[in-house]
C-alpha positions as CSV (number, residue, x, y, z in Angstrom):
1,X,-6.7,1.3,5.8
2,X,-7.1,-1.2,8.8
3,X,-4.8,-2.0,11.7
4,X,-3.9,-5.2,12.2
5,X,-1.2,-3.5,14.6
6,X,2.0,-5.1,13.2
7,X,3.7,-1.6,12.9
8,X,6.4,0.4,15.2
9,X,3.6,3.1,15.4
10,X,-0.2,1.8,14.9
11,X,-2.3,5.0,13.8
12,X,-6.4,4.2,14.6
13,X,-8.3,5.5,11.6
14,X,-12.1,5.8,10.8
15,X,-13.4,3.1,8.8
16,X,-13.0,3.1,5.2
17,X,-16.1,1.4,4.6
18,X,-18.0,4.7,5.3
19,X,-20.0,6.3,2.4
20,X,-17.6,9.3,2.3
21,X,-14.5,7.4,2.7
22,X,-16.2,4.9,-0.3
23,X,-16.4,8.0,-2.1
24,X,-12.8,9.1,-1.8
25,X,-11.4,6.0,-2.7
26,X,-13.3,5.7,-6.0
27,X,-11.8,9.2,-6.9
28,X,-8.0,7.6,-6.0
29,X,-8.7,4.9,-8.2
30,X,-10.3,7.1,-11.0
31,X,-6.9,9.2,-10.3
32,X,-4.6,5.8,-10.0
33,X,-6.4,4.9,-13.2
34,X,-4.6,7.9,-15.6
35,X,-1.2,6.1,-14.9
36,X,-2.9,2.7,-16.9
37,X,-0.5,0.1,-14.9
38,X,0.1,-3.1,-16.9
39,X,0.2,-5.2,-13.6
40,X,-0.8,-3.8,-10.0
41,X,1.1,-5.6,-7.0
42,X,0.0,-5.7,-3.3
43,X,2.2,-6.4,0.2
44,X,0.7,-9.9,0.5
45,X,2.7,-13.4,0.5
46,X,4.2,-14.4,-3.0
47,X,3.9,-18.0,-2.6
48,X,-0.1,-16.6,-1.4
49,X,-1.1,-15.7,-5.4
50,X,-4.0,-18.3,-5.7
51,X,-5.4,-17.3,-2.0
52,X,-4.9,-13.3,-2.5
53,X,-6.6,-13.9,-6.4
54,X,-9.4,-16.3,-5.6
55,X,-10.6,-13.3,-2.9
56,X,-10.1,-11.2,-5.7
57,X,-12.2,-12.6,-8.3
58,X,-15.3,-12.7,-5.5
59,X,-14.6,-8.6,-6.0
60,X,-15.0,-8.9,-9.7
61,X,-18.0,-11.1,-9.8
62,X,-19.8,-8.7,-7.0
63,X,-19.8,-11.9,-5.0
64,X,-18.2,-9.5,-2.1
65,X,-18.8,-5.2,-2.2
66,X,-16.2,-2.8,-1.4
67,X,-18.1,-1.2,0.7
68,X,-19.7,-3.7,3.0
69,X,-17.8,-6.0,5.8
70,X,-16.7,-8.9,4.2
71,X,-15.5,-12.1,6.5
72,X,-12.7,-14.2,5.1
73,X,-9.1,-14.9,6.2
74,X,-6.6,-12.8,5.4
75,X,-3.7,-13.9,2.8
76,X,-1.3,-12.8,5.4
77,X,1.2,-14.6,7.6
78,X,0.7,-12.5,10.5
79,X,-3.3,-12.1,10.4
80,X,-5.9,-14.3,12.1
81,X,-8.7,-12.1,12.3
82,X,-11.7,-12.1,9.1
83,X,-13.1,-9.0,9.3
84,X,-10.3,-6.9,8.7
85,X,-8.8,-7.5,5.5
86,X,-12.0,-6.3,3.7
87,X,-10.7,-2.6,4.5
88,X,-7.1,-3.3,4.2
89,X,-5.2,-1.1,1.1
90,X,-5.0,-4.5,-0.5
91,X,-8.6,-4.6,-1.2
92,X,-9.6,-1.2,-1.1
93,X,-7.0,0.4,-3.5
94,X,-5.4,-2.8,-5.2
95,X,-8.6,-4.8,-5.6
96,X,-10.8,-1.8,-6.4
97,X,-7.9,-0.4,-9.2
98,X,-7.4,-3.9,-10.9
99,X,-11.4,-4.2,-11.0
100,X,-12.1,-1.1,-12.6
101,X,-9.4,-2.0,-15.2
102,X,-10.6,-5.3,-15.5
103,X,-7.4,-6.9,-14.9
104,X,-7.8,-10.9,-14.3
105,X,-5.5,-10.9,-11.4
106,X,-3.3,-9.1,-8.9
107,X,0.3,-9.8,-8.2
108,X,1.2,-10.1,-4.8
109,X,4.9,-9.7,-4.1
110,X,6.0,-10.0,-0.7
111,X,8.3,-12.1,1.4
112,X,8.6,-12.6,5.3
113,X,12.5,-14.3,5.8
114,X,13.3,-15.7,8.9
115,X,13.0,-13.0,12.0
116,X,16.0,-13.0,14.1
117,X,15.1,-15.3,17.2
118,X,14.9,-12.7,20.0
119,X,14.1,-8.5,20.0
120,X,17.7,-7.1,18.2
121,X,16.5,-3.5,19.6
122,X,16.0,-4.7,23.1
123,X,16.6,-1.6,25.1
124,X,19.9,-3.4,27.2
125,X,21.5,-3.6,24.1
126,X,20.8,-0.3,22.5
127,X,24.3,1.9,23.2
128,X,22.9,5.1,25.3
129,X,25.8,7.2,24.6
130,X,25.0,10.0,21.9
131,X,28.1,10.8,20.4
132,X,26.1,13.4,18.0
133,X,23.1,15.8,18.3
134,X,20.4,14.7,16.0
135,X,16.9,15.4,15.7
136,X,14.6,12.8,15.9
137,X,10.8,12.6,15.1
138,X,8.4,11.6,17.9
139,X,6.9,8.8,16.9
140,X,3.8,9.9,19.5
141,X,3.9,13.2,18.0
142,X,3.5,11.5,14.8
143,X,0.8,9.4,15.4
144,X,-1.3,12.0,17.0
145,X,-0.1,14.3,13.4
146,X,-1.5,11.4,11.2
147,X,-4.8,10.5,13.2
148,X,-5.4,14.4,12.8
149,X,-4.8,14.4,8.9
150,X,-7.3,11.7,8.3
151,X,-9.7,12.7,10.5
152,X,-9.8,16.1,8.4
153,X,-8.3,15.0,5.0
154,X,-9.9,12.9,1.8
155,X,-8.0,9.9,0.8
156,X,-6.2,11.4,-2.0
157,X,-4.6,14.4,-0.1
158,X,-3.9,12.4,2.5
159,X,-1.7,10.0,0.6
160,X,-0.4,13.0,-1.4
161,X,0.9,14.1,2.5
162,X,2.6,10.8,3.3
163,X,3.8,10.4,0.2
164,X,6.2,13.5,0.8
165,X,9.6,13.7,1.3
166,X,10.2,14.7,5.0
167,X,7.3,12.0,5.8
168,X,9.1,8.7,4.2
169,X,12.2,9.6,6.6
170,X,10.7,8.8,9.6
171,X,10.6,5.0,9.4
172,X,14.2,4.9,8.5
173,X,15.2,7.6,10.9
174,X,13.9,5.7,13.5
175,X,15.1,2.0,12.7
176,X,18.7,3.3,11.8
177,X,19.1,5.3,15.0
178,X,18.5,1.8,16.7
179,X,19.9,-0.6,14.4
180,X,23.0,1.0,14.3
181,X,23.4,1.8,17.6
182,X,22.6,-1.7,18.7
183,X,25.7,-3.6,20.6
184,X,24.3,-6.8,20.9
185,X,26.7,-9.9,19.7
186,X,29.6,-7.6,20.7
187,X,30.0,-5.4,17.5
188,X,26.9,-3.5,16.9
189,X,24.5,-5.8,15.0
190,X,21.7,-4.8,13.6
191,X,20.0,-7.6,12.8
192,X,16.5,-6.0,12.1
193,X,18.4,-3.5,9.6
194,X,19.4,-6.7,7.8
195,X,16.4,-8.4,7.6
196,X,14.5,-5.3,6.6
197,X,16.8,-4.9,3.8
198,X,16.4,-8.5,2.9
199,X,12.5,-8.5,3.1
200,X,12.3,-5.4,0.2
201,X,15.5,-7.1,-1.9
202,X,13.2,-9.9,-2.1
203,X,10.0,-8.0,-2.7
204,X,12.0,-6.2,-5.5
205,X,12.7,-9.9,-6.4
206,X,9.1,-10.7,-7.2
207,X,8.2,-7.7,-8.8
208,X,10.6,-8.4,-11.3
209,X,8.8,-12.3,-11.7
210,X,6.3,-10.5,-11.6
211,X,6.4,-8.5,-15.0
212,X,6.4,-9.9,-18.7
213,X,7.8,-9.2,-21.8
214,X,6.2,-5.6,-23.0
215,X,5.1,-4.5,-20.0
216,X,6.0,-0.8,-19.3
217,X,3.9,-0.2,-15.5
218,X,3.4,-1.9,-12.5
219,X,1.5,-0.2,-9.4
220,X,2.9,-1.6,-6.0
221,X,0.5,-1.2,-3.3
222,X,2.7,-1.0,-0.5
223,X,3.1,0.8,3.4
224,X,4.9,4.0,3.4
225,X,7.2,2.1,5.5
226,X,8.7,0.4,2.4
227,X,8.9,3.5,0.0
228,X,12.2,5.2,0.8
229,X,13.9,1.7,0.8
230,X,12.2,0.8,-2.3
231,X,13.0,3.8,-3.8
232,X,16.8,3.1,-3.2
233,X,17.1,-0.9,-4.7
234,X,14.7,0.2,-7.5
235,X,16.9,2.5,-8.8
236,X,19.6,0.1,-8.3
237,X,18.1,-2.0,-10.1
238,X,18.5,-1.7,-13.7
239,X,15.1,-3.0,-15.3
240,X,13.0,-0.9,-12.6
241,X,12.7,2.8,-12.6
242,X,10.3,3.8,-9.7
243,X,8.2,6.5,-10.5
244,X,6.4,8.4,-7.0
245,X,2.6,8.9,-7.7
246,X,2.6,12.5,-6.6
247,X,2.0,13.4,-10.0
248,X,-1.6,11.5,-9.7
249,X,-2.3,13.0,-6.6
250,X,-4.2,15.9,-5.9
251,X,-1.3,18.7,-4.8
252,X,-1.5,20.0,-1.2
């Protein structure tokens, strides 16, 4: 919803705080709403529950508007700016959701470990030699693919687009081609593989701290970047089953 520009690709959107984009996002929570989550959880620090909640509650209380720029620090280890967050998917989907079905708090569920201390996908120690032919996505071709869609797409169909198969491959496809060809240390380590895989093990983690006795749904708000790993440890997991909100979403 913003761009803090912490991704591999950083897509520039319009601003959500727009009439018509205020619109859309009341109809993906009226849509959201059907599924009747227990608990919603958001991509913000765990040990962050009393910041991300107190910012919260000035939602509930109409203290701060969804559809005005708010100024406050962002819950986030890797923010600095105030003006941002207002528009992030935190607020704007996870705030807005929770609000309309007055929940008292959100969850927030995520975990930064340790970064390795220099650039594992440095281009010197990326092998060059292709011993396969594979296809690759563009991740400029993407980018411009995505800026088009939500120029000319609502909210809902937009996510209902990302939220498709072929679409959740292109984080992985592009990390694992690197990662794995990486030579550094001598033996191919792919150290940003690991800690990727360690960041969502630990998000699962707190999702599961997260829930109580009875509860039978909890709505992650998350990047598509997480999904298709997501999608692999929850199903590992024997507690979680992840459900896709396609079903929610308006079909294409």
């Amino acid at each position: 919803m913003d761009n803090p520009e912490l991704d591999e690709v950083n897509v520039d959107a319009d601003d959500v705080l727009a009439n018509e984009r205020q619109a859309q996002l009341e109809d993906l929570a009226e849509r959201l709403a059907e599924w009747n989550p227990d608990r919603i959880a958001v991509e913000r620090p765990y040990d962050n529950v009393e910041a991300v909640n107190s910012l919260y509650e000035k939602y509930r209380t109409g203290e701060y508007a969804y559809n005005r720029e708010e100024s406050f620090p962002a819950p986030h280890p890797m923010r600095n700016d105030d003006d941002s967050e207002c528009r992030s998917e935190v607020v704007q989907i996870g705030f807005r959701l929770a609000d309309r079905l007055n929940h008292e708090q959100v969850y927030p569920v995520d975990e930064h470990p340790e970064e390795p201390d220099s650039d594992p996908f440095a281009d010197r120690d990326i092998d060059s030699t292709r011993k396969t032919s594979v296809s690759l996505p563009d991740p400029d071709e993407w980018k411009h693919e995505v800026e088009n869609r939500l120029v000319s797409t609502p909210i809902p169909e937009y996510l209902t687009w990302i939220n498709q198969r072929s679409q959740l491959r292109f984080n992985h496809s592009l990390m694992f081609d690197r990662g794995i060809r990486t030579t550094k240390d001598g033996f191919g380590s792919p150290a940003l593989l690991t800690y990727w895989y360690d960041r969502n093990i630990r998000m699962v983690h707190h999702l599961w701290r997260t829930i109580e006795p009875g509860d039978e749904r909890i709505l992650l708000v998350v990047g598509t970047g997480h999904i298709r790993v997501f999608q692999h440890l929850l199903n590992e997991t024997p507690m979680l089953c992840p459900v896709s909100p396609l079903s929610y979403l308006p079909r294409l």
